[in-house]
Backbone as CSV, one residue per row, in Angstrom:
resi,resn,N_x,N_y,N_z,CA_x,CA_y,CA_z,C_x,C_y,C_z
1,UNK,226.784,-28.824,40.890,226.431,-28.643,42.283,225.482,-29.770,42.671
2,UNK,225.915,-30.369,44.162,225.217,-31.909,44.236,224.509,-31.157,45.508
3,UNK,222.954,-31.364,45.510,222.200,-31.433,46.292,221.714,-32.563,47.186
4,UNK,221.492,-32.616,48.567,220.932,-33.707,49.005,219.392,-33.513,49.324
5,UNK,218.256,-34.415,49.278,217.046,-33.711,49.389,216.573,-35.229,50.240
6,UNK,215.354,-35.041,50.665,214.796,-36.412,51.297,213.816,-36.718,50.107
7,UNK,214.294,-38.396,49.897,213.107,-38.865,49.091,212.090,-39.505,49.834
8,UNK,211.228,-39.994,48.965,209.375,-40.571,49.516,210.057,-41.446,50.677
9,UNK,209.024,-41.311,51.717,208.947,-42.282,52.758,209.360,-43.762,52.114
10,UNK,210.294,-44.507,52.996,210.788,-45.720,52.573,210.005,-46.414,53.704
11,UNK,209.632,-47.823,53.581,208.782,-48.882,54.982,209.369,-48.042,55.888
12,UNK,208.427,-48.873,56.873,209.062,-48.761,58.631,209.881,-49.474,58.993
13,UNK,210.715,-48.872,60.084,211.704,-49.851,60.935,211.150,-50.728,61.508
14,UNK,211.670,-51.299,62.383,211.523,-52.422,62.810,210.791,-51.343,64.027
15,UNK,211.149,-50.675,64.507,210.773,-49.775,65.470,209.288,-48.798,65.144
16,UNK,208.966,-49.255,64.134,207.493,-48.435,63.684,208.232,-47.182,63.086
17,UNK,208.946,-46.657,63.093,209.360,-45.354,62.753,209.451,-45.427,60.860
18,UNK,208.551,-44.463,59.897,209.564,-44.383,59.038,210.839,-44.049,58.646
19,UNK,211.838,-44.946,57.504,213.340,-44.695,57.530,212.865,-43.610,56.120
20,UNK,213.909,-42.715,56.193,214.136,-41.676,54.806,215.866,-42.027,54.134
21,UNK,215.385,-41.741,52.749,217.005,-42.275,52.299,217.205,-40.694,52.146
22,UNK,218.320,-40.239,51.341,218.986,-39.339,51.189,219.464,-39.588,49.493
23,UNK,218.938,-38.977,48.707,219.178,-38.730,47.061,219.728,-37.710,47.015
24,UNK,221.128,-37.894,45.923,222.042,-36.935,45.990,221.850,-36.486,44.269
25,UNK,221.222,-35.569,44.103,220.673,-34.852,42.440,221.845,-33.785,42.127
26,UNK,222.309,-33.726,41.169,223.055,-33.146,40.382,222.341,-32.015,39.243
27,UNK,221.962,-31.058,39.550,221.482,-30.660,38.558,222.405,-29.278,37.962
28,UNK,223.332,-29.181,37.514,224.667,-28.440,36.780,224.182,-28.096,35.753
29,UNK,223.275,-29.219,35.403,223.059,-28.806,33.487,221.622,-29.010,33.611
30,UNK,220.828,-28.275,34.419,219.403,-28.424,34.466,219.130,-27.208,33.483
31,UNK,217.809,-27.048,32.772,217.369,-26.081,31.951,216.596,-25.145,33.037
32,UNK,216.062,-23.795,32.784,215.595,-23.170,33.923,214.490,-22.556,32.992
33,UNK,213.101,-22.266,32.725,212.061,-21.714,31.871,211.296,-21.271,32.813
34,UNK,210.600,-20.184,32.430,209.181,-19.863,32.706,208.110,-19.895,32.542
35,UNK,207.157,-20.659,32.445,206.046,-21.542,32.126,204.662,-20.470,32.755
36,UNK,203.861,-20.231,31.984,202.196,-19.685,32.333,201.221,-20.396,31.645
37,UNK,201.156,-21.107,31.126,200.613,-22.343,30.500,201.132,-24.022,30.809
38,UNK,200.394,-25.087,30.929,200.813,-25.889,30.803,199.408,-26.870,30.195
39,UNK,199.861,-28.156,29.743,198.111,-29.022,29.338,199.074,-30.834,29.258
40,UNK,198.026,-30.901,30.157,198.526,-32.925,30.377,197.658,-33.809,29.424
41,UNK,198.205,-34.089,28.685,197.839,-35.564,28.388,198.240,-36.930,28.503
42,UNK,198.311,-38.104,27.585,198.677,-38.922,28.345,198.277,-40.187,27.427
43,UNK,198.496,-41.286,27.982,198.403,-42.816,27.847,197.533,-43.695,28.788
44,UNK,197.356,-44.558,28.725,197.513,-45.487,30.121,198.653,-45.920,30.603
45,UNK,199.574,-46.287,29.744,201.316,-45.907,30.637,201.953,-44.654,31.219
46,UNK,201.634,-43.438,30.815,202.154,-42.303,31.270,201.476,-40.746,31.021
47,UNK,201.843,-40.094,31.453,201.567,-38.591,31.750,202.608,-38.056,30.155
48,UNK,201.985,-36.720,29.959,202.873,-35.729,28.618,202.258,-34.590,29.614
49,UNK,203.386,-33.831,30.310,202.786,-32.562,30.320,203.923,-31.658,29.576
50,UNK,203.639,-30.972,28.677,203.647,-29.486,27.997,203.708,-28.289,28.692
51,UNK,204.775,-27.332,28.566,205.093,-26.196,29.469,205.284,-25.299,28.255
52,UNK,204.199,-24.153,28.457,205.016,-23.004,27.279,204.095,-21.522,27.897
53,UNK,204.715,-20.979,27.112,204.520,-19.535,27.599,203.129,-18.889,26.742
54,UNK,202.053,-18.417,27.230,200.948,-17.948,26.791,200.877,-15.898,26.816
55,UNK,201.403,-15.731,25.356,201.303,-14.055,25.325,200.032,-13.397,26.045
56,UNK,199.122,-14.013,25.738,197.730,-13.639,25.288,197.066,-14.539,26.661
57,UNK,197.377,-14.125,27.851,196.527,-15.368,28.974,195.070,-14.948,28.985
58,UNK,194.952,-13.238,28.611,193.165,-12.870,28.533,192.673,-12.428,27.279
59,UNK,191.958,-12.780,26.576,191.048,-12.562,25.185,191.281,-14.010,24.659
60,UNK,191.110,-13.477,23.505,191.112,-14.805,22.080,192.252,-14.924,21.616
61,UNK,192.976,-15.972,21.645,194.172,-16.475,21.306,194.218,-15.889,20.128
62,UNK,195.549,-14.815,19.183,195.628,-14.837,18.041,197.178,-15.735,17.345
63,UNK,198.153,-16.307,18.432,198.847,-16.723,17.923,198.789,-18.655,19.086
64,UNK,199.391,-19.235,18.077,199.229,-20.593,19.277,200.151,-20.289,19.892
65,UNK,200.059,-21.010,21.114,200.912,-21.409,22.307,202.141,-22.207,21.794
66,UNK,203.803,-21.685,21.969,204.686,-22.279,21.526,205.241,-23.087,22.781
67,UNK,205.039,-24.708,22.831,205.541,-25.560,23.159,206.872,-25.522,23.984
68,UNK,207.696,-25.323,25.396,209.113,-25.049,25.510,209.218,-26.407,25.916
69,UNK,208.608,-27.127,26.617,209.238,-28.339,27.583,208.220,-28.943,27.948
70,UNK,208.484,-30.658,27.451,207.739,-31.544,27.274,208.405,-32.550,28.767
71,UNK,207.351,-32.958,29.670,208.242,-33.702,30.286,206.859,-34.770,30.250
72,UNK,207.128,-36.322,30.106,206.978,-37.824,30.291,207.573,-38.742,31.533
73,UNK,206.404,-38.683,32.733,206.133,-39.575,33.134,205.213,-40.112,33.533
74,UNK,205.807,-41.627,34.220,204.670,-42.778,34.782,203.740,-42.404,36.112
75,UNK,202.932,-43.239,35.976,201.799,-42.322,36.906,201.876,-42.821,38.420
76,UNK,203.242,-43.449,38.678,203.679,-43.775,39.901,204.465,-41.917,40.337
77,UNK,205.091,-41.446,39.231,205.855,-40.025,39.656,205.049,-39.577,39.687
78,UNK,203.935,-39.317,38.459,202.999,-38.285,38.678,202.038,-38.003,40.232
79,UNK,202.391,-38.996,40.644,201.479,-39.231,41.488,202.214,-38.725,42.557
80,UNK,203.106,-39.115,43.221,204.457,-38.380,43.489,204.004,-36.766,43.351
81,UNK,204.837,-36.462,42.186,204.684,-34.987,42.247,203.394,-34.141,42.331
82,UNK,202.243,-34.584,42.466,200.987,-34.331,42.617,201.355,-33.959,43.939
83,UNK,201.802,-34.879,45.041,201.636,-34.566,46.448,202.454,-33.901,46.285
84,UNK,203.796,-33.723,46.438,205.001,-32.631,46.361,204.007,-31.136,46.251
85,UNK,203.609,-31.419,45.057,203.092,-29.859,44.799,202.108,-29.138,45.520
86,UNK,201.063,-30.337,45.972,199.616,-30.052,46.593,200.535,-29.762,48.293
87,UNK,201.591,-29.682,48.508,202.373,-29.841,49.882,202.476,-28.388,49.920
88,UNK,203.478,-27.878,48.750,204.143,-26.893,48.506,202.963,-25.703,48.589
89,UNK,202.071,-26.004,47.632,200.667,-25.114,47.456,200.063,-24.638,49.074
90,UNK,199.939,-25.565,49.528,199.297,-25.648,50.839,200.022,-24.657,51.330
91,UNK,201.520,-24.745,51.594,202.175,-24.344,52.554,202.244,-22.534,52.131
92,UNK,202.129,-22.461,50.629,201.953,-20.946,50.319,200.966,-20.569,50.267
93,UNK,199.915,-20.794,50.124,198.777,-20.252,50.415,198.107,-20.317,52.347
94,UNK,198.987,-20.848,53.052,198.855,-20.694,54.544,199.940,-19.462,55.022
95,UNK,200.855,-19.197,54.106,201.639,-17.983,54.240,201.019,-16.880,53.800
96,UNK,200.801,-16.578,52.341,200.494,-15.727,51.782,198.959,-15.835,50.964
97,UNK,198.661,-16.587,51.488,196.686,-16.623,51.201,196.128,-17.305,50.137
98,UNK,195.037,-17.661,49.656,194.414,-18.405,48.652,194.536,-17.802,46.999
99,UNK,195.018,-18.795,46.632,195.372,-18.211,45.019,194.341,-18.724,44.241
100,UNK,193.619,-17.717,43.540,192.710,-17.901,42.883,192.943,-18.280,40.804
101,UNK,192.871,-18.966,40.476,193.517,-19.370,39.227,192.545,-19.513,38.057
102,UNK,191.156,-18.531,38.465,190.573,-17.858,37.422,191.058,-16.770,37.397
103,UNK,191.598,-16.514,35.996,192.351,-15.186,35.605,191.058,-13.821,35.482
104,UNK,189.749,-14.225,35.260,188.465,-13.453,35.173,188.753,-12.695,36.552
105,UNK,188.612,-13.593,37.299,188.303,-13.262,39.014,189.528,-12.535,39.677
106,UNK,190.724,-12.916,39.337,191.748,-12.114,39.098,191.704,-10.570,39.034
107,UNK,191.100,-10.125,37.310,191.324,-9.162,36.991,190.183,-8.296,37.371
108,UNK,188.832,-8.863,38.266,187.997,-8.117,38.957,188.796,-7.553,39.993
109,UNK,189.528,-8.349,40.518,190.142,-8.187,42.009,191.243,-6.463,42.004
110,UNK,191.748,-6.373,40.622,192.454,-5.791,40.325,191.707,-4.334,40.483
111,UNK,190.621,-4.415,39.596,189.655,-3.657,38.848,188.951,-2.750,39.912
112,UNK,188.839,-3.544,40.466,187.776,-3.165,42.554,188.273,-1.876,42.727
């Protein structure tokens, strides 16, 4: 299944206007996971972020975190998907409110 999506702003026209291209992604054989953990490291050439699933998100870890999906890139994408996400974030938390991502503060909220 071929998707069309808008990629990053391309220059301006001649008319001041930015032009947008149109990227046509294929993703048929994409993997699909559920991730509650993730941890970036890195290079000075590129980004490692690590996606795996955390049993144990409150107390003391008794088993490690098993590794599902490693993705590597340059800090031109990262940078990229930084905004993508900080877009996306925005736009759900102006729908459905401020997400708080201390799990402590969380489970007060619960607790109340």
């Amino acid at each position: 299944m071929a998707k069309d999506e808008p990629s990053a702003p391309q220059p301006q026209s001649q008319t001041g206007t930015p032009q947008r291209t149109t990227v046509t992604v294929n993703d048929t054989e994409a993997l699909t996971m559920y991730a509650n953990f993730c941890r970036v490291t890195g290079t000075p050439e590129e980004l490692i972020v690590d996606f795996g699933l955390n049993a144990q998100p409150v107390g003391s870890q008794t088993h490690p975190i098993k590794i599902n999906q490693r993705i590597i890139v340059n800090f031109y994408t990262a940078k990229r998907l930084l905004a993508a996400l900080q877009m996306s974030i925005q736009r759900h938390e102006a729908t459905f409110g401020v997400l708080e991502t201390d799990i402590q503060k969380r489970m007060k909220r619960v607790e109340s």
